[in-house]
N, C-alpha and C positions, 0 to 999 in steps of 0.2 A: 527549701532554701539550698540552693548550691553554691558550693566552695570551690574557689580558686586558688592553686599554689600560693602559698605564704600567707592564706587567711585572709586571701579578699572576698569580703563579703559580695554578692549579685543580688541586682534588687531591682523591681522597676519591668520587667519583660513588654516590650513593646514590639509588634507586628506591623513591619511598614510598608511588605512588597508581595509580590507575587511566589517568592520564592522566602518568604519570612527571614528577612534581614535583621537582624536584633539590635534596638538600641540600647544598651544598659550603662549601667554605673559602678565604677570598683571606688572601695575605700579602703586605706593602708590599717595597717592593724592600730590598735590602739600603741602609745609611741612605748607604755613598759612588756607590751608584749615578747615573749623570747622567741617568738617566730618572727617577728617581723625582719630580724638580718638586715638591721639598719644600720652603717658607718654613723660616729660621728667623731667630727674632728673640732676639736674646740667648743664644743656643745655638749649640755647636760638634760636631762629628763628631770624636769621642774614641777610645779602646781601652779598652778592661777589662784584665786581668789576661792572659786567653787570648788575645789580640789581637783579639778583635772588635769592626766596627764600631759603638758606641753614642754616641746625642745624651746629652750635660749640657749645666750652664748655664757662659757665658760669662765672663758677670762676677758674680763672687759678694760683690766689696767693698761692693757698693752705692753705687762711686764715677764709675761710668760717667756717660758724658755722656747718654747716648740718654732723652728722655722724664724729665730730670731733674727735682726740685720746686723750685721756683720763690718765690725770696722774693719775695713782699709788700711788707712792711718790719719795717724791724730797730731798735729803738732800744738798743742798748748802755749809754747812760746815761754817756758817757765825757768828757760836759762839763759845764761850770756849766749852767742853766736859762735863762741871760739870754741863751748861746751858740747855742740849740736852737733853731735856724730850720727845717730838714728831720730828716726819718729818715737813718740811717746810709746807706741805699740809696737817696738822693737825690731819690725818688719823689713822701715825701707833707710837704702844707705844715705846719707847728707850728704851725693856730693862738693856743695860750694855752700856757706852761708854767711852772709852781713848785715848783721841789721844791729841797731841798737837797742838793747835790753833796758826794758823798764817795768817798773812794779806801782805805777802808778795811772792815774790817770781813766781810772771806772777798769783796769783790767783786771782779768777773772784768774783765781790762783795763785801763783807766782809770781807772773810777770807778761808781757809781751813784748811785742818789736815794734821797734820805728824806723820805717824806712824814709830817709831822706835825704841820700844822695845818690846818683845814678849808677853807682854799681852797690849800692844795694840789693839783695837778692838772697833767694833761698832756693837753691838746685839739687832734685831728689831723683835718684837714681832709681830708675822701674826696673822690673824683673818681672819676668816670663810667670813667676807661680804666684804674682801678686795682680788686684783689679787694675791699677795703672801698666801695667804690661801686658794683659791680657790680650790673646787672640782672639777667643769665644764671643759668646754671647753674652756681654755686661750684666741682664739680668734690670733690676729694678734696683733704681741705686740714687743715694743724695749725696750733693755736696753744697759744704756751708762754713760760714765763718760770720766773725764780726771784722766790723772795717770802720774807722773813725779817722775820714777822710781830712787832710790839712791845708792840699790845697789842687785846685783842680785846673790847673794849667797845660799839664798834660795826660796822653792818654793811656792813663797808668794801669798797668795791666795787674791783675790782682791775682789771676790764675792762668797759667796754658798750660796744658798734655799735648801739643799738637808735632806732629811728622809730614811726612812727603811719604804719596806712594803713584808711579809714574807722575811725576813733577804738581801733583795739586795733595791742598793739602787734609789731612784728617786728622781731626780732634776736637777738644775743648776749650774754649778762651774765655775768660772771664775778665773784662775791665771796665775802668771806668770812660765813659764819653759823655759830652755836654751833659757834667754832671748827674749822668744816669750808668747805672747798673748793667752793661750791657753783656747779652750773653749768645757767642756765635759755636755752633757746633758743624765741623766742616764734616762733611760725608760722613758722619759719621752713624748713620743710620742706612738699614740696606733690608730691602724689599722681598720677597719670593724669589724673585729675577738676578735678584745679588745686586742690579740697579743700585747705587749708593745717592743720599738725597742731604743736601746743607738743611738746618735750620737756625734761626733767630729769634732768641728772645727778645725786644727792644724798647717795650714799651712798659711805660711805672713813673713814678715820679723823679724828680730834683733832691738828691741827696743834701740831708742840710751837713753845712762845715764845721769841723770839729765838732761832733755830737758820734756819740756810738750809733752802729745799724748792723743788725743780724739780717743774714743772708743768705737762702738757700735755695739752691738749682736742685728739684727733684724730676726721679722718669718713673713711671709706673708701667710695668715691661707687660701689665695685664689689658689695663686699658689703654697704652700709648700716649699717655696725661703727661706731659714735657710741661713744666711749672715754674715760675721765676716767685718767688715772697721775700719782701723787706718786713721785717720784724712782724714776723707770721703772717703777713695778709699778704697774698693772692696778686701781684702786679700782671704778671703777661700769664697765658698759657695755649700749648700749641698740641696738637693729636700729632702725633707719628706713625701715622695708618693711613693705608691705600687711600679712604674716603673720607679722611679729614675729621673722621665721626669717631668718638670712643670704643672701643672693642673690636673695631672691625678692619682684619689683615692689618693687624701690629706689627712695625717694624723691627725688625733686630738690632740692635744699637750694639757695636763693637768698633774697636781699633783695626786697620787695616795696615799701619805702617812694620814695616819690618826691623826697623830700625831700632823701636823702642826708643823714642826720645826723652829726652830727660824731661821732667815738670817743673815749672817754678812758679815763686809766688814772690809780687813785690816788685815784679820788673817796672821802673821809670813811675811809680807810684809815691806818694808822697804823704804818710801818714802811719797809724797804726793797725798791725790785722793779730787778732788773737782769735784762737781756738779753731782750729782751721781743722775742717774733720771730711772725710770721705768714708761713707756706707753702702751697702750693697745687699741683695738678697740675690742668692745665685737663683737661677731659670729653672733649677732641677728643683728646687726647695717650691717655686712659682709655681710648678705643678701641682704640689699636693695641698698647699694652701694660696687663697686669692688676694689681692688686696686690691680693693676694689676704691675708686677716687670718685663715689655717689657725691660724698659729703663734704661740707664747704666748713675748714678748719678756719676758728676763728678764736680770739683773747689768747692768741702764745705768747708767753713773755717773750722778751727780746733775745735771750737765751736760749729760748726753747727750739726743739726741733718739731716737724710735722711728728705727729703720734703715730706707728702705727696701726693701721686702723684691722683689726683682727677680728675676721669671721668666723661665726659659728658655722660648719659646711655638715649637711647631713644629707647623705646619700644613702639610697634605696636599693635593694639586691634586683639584680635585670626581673623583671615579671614578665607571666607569657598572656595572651591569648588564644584564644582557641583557632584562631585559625590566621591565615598568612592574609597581610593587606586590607585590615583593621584600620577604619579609620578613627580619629580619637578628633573630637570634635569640638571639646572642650576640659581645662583642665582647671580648679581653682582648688583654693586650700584657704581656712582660717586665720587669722592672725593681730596680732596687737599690739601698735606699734607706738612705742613712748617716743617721747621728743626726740627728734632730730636719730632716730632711725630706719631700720629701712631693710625689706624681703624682696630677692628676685630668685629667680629660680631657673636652671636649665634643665632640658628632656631632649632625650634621643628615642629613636624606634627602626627598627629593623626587621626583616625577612630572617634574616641570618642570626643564628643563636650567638651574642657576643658575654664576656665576660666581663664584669662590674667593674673592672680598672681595666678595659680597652683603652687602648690610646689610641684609635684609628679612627671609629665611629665618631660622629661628628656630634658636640652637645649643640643645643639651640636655645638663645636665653627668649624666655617668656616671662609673662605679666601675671598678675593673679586673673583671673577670669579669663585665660587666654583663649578664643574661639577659634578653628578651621584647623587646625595645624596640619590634617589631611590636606589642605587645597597646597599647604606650601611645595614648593618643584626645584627638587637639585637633581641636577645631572638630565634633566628630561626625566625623572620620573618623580610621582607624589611622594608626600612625605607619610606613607603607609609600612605598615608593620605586623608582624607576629610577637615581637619581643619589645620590650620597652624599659627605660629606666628615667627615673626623676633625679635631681639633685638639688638644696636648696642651701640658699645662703644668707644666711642671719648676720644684718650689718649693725654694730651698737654706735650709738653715738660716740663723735668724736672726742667727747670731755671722758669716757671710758666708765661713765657712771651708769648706763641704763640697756636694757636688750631689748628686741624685739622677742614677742613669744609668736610660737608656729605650730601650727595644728591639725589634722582632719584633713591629706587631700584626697581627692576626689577627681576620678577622672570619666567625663560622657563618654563612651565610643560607640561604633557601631560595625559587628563580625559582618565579614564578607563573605558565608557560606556559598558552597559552588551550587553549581544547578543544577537541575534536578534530573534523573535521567532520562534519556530521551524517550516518549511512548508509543505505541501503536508500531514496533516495528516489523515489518512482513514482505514476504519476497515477493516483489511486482512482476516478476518476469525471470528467464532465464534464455540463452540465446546460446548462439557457436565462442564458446568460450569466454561467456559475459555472465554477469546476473544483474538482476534490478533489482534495487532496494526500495524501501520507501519508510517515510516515518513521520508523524507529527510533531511542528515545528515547536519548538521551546518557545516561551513565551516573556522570559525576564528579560529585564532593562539593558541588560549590559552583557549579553549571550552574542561571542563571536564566530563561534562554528561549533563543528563537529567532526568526529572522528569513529571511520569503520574500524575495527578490528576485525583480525579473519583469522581461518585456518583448516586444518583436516583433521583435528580434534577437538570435542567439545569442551570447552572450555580453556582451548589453550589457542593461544593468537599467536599466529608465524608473523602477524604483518601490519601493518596501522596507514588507511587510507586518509587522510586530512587535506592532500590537493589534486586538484581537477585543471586541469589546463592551465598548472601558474597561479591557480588562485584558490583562496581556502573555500571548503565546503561551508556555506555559511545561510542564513532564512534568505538572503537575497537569489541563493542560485536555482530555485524554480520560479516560476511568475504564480505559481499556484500558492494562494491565503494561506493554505491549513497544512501542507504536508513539502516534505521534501523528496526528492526523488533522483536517486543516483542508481547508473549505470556503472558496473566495474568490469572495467576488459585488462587486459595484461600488457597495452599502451599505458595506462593509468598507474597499475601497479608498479610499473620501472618508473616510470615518474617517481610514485612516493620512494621507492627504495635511493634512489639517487640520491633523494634529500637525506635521506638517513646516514648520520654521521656512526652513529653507535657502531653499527656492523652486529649486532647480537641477532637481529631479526631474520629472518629467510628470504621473507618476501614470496612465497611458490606461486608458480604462474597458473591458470586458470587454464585446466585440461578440458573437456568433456568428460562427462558421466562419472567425472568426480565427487563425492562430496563433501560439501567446502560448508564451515559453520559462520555466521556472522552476529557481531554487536554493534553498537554504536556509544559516543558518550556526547557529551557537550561540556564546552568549554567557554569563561566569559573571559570580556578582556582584560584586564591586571594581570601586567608582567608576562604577556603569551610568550609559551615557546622559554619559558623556565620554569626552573622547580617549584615557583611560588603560586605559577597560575592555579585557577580554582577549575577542577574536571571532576565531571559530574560520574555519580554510579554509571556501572553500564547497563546498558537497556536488556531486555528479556535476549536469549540467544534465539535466531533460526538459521534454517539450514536450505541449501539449496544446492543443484547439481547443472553446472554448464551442460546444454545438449545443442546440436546444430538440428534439430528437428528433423522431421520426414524428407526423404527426397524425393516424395511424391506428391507432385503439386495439383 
């Protein structure tokens, strides 16, 4: 039984090539083990039923402190107009306000406002170190209120943040039209390219009159989920990503104006709005925990806000392989999933030794049972490795009452040991300043050449032959089955030296009655011509001495 860094077990040995390529199987330690060097973030080491040890999530209330959302500002509406100097959370200044104060009428708290005459209004002064003034990147962020519309004649605007930057405009608008909820956000989203792109929410039902209705515009800054909900249920929702699809190249959502416009609430509306709230989770906070919008929120009171939905995340210390460009064929893990929750899980792999909280290296989400992940190709190459790490993420249900448990993964791969060294090699000949080589061809699947080493001592190479005319020594450059057979003359050798960037090697040219020692190796193709490729032992040394022979014919 052999062991791999961090106590993964190997099991299973299977031979499937010529050159015995290994399929096998790693499993993570059991989850109370003290080597395993497991993060978890919001997740506990539990039991199941049988007593075994299984991660769920921590806190399922959605009341925890860690990476909580972040009010904004709150206006409650809980005093006269004349009294409304700041927001409830002391932050932002009141400009302008008028509305009429009332303590009646199904409002929450104190009191709220009724607006109903055209200069009615509530004008809030933004600033630079607050989310309505912001430059940056808004991050994942709700806004919401109650509205108990009175009458719908015109098109009464219930919220704008919106500015000018070179004459078009960017923001947020929130009002009422043909009795629907309408929600326009001008450029206010911006791409890779810095491209900036409008969206629309528009679609939901017919507001009934005079009746209260909770109302909230949420962004989920993880998977681009742009959401419009009348009294918690789901009306419109739109991706803010390159492909229109969840997860994939999310937009940045920020302010672009310089101006910093004032916001208001209530313009040319005609009815009551109480508890008028804006929340945020900054992007830096979005890093270390996800909130993922798998799940469809359903029964919120009219009051309520989306919950949010907080994962158990548990990541794995980078683990190696034994050798570079490891394919991993398959990866699956255990697990048990109560109502209305839900496991995904991302994995990355690398050439390159990277550290367990890289930002650079790219994750990749996967399924349980995930197969090929070798065949996947960025940048023109596979998705193969030395180094690897998983991460997984435990999503509980939306009502906050139940976890998903996680257990036992398991990952297929198969090492891509190099090849084998080359055999049979012996000096075919020697001429005016040349020698011949010769050697028996390599015979694995994926064998792209070879490479002389030489020199004028044994065992030490001044010099590394790999091209012949422009092209690599490789089984196609004799027409002969079994062997290959190269000539080195000191044409050849400035050739390879040319290509040699390094400058460490000599390269010595080929005297007469010298003599000159020779190897060979073999090389397959993954990643030729870098550090990662696979080069085989070198073959047996021999030796041989350029001569121009008799001058007697």
């Amino acid at each position: 039984m052999q062991k791999y860094k961090f106590i993964i077990t190997l099991v299973s040995v299977l031979v499937l090539s010529a050159r015995s390529d290994i399929s096998d199987i790693v499993k993570i330690p059991s989850a109370e083990h003290p080597s395993a060097n497991i993060d978890r973030l919001n997740a506990i080491i539990t039991t199941d039923p049988t007593g075994k040890e299984i991660f769920a999530v921590k806190d399922l209330s959605y009341k925890g402190e860690s990476n909580p959302l972040i009010t904004d500002i709150l206006l409650s509406f809980n005093t006269p107009s004349a009294n409304l100097r700041k927001d409830d959370s002391g932050k932002y200044i009141i400009r302008n306000a008028l509305y009429k104060f009332i303590d009646r009428y199904g409002v929450l708290g104190g009191g709220g406002a009724a607006f109903f005459r055209r200069d009615h209004i509530v004008e809030i002064e933004p600033s630079r170190n607050l989310w309505l003034g912001s430059a940056g990147d808004l991050g994942s962020f709700s806004l919401e209120f109650r509205v108990y519309p009175s009458n719908f004649n015109n098109e009464g605007i219930l919220f704008s943040r919106v500015g000018y930057f070179s004459g078009k405009k960017n923001g947020i608008e929130i009002k009422i039209k043909d009795r629907k909820v309408i929600v326009q956000l001008f450029r206010l989203f911006k791409d890779a390219k810095g491209i900036r792109y409008d969206a629309k929410l528009i679609r939901g039902r017919e507001l009934d009159n005079k009746k209260w209705h909770h109302f909230m515009l949420s962004f989920d800054r993880v998977s681009g989920k742009v959401a419009k909900y009348i009294n918690g249920m789901e009306e419109d929702v739109i991706y803010a990503t390159a492909t229109d699809k969840p997860f994939e190249d999310v937009y940045e959502p920020s302010f672009e104006s310089v101006d910093m416009p004032a916001a208001f609430i209530g313009k040319n509306f005609y009815g009551y709005i109480d508890e008028f709230r804006i929340m945020y989770r900054h992007i830096d906070d979005l890093k270390k925990e996800t909130d993922i919008a798998y799940n469809n929120y359903k029964k919120l009171g009219i009051i309520d806000r989306l919950p949010l939905n907080k994962n158990g995340i548990i990541t794995s210390p980078v683990y190696d392989f034994a050798s570079t460009g490891t394919s991993v064929s398959l990866v699956k893990w255990n697990e048990l999933l109560n109502d209305n929750t839900y496991i995904w899980m991302e994995f990355r792999i690398s050439d390159n030794l990277f550290e367990k909280d890289d930002k650079t290296l790219k994750w990749y989400r996967i399924v349980n049972n995930q197969k090929n992940i070798y065949l996947m190709k960025e940048a023109g190459e596979y998705l193969r490795g030395k180094y690897y790490q998983w991460r997984a993420y435990l999503v509980p249900s939306p009502d906050g009452k139940t976890s998903p448990y996680f257990y036992d993964v398991e990952l297929t791969y198969r090492l891509d040991p190099p090849p084998s060294a080359p055999q049979f090699l012996n000096v075919a000949g020697t001429g005016d300043m040349s020698v011949r080589l010769r050697w028996n061809k390599n015979v694995e699947h994926d064998i792209l050449g070879y490479r002389i080493y030489y020199g004028v001592v044994p065992d030490k190479y001044d010099g590394i032959i790999g091209y012949i005319n422009g092209k690599r020594i490789t089984n196609d450059f004799n027409e002969n089955r079994k062997y290959i057979e190269v000539e080195i003359t000191n044409n050849i050798i400035e050739e390879n030296k040319d290509k040699d960037t390094t400058g460490v090697l000599e390269y010595p040219l080929m005297e007469n009655t010298v003599l000159y020692f020779f190897t060979v190796s073999a090389y397959d193709s993954y990643r030729p011509d870098t550090p990662y490729n696979h080069e085989s032992l070198l073959s047996v040394e021999v030796k041989a001495r350029p001569f121009a022979g008799s001058e007697i014919k």
